[in-house]
C-alpha positions in Angstrom: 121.0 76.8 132.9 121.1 80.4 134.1 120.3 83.4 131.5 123.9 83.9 130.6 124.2 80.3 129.7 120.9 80.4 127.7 122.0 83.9 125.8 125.2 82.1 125.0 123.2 79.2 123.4 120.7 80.9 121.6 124.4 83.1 120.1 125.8 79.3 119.2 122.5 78.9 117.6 122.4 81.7 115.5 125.6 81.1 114.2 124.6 77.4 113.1 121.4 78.6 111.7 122.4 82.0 109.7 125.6 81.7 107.2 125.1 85.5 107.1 126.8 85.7 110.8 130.2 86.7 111.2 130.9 86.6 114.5 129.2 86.3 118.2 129.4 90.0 119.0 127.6 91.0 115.3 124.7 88.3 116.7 124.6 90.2 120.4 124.2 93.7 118.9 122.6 93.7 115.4 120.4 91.0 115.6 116.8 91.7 116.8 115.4 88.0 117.3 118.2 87.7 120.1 117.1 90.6 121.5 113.5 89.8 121.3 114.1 86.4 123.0 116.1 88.1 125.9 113.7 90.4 126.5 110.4 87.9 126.3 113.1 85.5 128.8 112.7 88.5 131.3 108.8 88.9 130.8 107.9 85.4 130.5 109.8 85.3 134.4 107.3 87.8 135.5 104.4 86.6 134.2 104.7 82.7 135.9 105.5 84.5 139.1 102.2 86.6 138.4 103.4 90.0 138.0 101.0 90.6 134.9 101.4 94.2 134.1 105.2 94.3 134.2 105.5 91.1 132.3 102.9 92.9 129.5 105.0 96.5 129.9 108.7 94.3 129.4 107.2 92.7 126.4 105.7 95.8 124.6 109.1 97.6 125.1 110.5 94.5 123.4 108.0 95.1 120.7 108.7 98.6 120.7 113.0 97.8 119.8 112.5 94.9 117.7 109.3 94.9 115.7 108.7 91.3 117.3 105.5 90.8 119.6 105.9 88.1 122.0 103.5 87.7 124.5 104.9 87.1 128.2 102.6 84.2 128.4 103.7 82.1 125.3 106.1 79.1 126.4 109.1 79.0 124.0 112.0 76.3 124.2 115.7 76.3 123.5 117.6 77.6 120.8 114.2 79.2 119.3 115.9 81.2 116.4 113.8 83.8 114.6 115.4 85.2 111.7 115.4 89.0 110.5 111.8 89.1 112.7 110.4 92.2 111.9 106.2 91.5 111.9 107.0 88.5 113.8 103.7 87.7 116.5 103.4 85.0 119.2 100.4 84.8 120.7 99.4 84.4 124.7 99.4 80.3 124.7 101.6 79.2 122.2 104.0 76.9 123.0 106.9 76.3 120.9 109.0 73.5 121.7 113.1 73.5 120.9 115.7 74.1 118.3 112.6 75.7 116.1 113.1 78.1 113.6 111.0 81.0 112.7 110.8 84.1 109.9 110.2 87.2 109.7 106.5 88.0 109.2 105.0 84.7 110.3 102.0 84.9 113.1 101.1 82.2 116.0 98.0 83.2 116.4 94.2 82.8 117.7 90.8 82.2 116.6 88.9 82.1 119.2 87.8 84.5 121.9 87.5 82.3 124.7 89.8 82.2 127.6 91.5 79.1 126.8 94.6 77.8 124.7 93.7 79.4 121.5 97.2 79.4 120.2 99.2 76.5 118.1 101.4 74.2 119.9 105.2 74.2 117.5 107.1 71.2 118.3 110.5 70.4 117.9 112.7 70.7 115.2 109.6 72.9 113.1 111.0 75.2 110.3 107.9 78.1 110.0 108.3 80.3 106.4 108.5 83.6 106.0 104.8 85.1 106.2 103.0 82.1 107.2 100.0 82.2 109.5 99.5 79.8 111.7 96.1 79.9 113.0 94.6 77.9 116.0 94.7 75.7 119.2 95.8 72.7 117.1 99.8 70.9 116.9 102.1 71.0 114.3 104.7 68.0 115.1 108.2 67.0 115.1 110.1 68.1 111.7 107.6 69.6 109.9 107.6 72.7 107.4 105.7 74.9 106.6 106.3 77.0 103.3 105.8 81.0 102.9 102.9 83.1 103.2 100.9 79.9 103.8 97.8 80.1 106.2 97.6 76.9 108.3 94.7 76.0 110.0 94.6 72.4 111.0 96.9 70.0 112.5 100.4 69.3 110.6 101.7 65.9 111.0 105.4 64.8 111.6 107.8 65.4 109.0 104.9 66.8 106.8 105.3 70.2 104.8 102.9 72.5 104.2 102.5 75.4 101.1 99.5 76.8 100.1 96.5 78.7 101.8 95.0 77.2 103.3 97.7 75.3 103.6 97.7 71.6 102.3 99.9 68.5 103.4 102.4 68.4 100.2 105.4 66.0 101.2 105.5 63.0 104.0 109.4 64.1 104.6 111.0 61.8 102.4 110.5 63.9 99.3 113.2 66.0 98.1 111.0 69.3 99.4 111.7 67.7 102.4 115.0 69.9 103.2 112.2 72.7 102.3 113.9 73.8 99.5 111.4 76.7 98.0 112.3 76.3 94.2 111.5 72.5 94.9 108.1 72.5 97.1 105.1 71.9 94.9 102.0 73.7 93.9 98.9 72.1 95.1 96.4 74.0 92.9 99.0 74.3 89.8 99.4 70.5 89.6 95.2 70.5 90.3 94.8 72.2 87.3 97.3 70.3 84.8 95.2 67.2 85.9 92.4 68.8 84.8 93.7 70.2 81.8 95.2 66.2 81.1 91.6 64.9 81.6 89.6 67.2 79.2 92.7 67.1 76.6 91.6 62.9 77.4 88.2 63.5 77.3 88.4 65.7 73.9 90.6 63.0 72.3 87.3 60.4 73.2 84.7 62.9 72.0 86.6 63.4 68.6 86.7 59.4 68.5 83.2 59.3 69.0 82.4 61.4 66.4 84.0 59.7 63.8 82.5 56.4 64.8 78.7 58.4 64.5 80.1 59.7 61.2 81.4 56.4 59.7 77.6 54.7 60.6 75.4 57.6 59.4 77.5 57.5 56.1 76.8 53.3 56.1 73.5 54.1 56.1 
């Protein structure tokens, strides 16, 4: 597929993606995660043919337009939709499979300083919240989620979603937060506490019990 066919896809894309869309030539001009993936299409074509510097330049003017950083090096797939993108970073060896969706804000970053993949691998079908950081050479897999302004630094299974920082494994993908619904995903360290508010309310009702018993023998004697 040449470029015009992939520009034309990633259009269709938006359009499936963002109900706020009206019409293909409102996508072309006014939105800035199309622009930002035409522009890193045109660096990341430079950079495997090893012409670093203009690869780097190309990219840092598409910074520079869009407020999205995508480094020349990163390998993206098809119909990679980011949405609104402003603060949007993708680091030097990510790799992001296809039809993945993005928002603004979220990081695919590094932790190490080593010259080696130090950037996550995003497979297909991943839906990354608005915010989140993503944090390391590890993969998140097929159909997972991951919720807002969570900070993920381990390995994601498939279909999992994950809230929270750092971020915890809340649903297997057959939970209704599944469809990643934010009203419906739960709170790891809210539902921690209420168990242990439920134990010591348990716990009290024991103690009180006890007493009573220590009462009722000291009286018998």
């Amino acid at each position: 597929m040449g470029i015009i066919g992939t520009i034309k896809e990633e259009i269709n894309t938006v359009l499936e993606r963002d109900p706020a869309a009206k019409s293909k030539l409102e996508i072309l001009l006014c939105y800035p995660g199309l622009h930002a993936m035409i522009i890193y299409r045109a660096a990341h074509w430079l950079w495997i043919r090893k012409f670093f510097l203009l690869g780097r330049m190309l990219s840092h003017l598409g910074r520079f337009l869009t407020g999205i950083e995508i480094h020349p090096g990163a390998t993206i797939g098809k119909r990679f939709f980011i949405d609104h993108g402003m603060g949007v970073v993708i680091g030097e060896t990510a790799e992001v499979g296809n039809d993945v969706t993005i928002y603004q804000g979220v990081t695919l970053g590094g932790v190490s300083l080593e010259k080696k993949k130090r950037h996550p691998t995003i497979e297909d079908n991943v839906i990354i919240g608005s915010g989140a950081k993503v944090l390391g050479s590890f993969t998140v897999h097929k159909n997972a989620k991951i919720g807002s302004n969570s900070v993920v630094v381990k390995e994601v299974p498939e279909d999992g979603t994950v809230v929270g920082i750092p971020g915890k494994i809340v649903t297997n993908g057959k939970e209704p937060s599944a469809k990643f619904d934010h009203n419906l995903l739960p709170d790891p360290v809210a539902r921690t506490i209420t168990d242990m508010a439920t134990r010591m309310c348990h716990m009290e009702s024991e103690i009180n019990s006890l007493k009573k018993k220590l009462e009722k023998y000291e009286n018998n004697n």
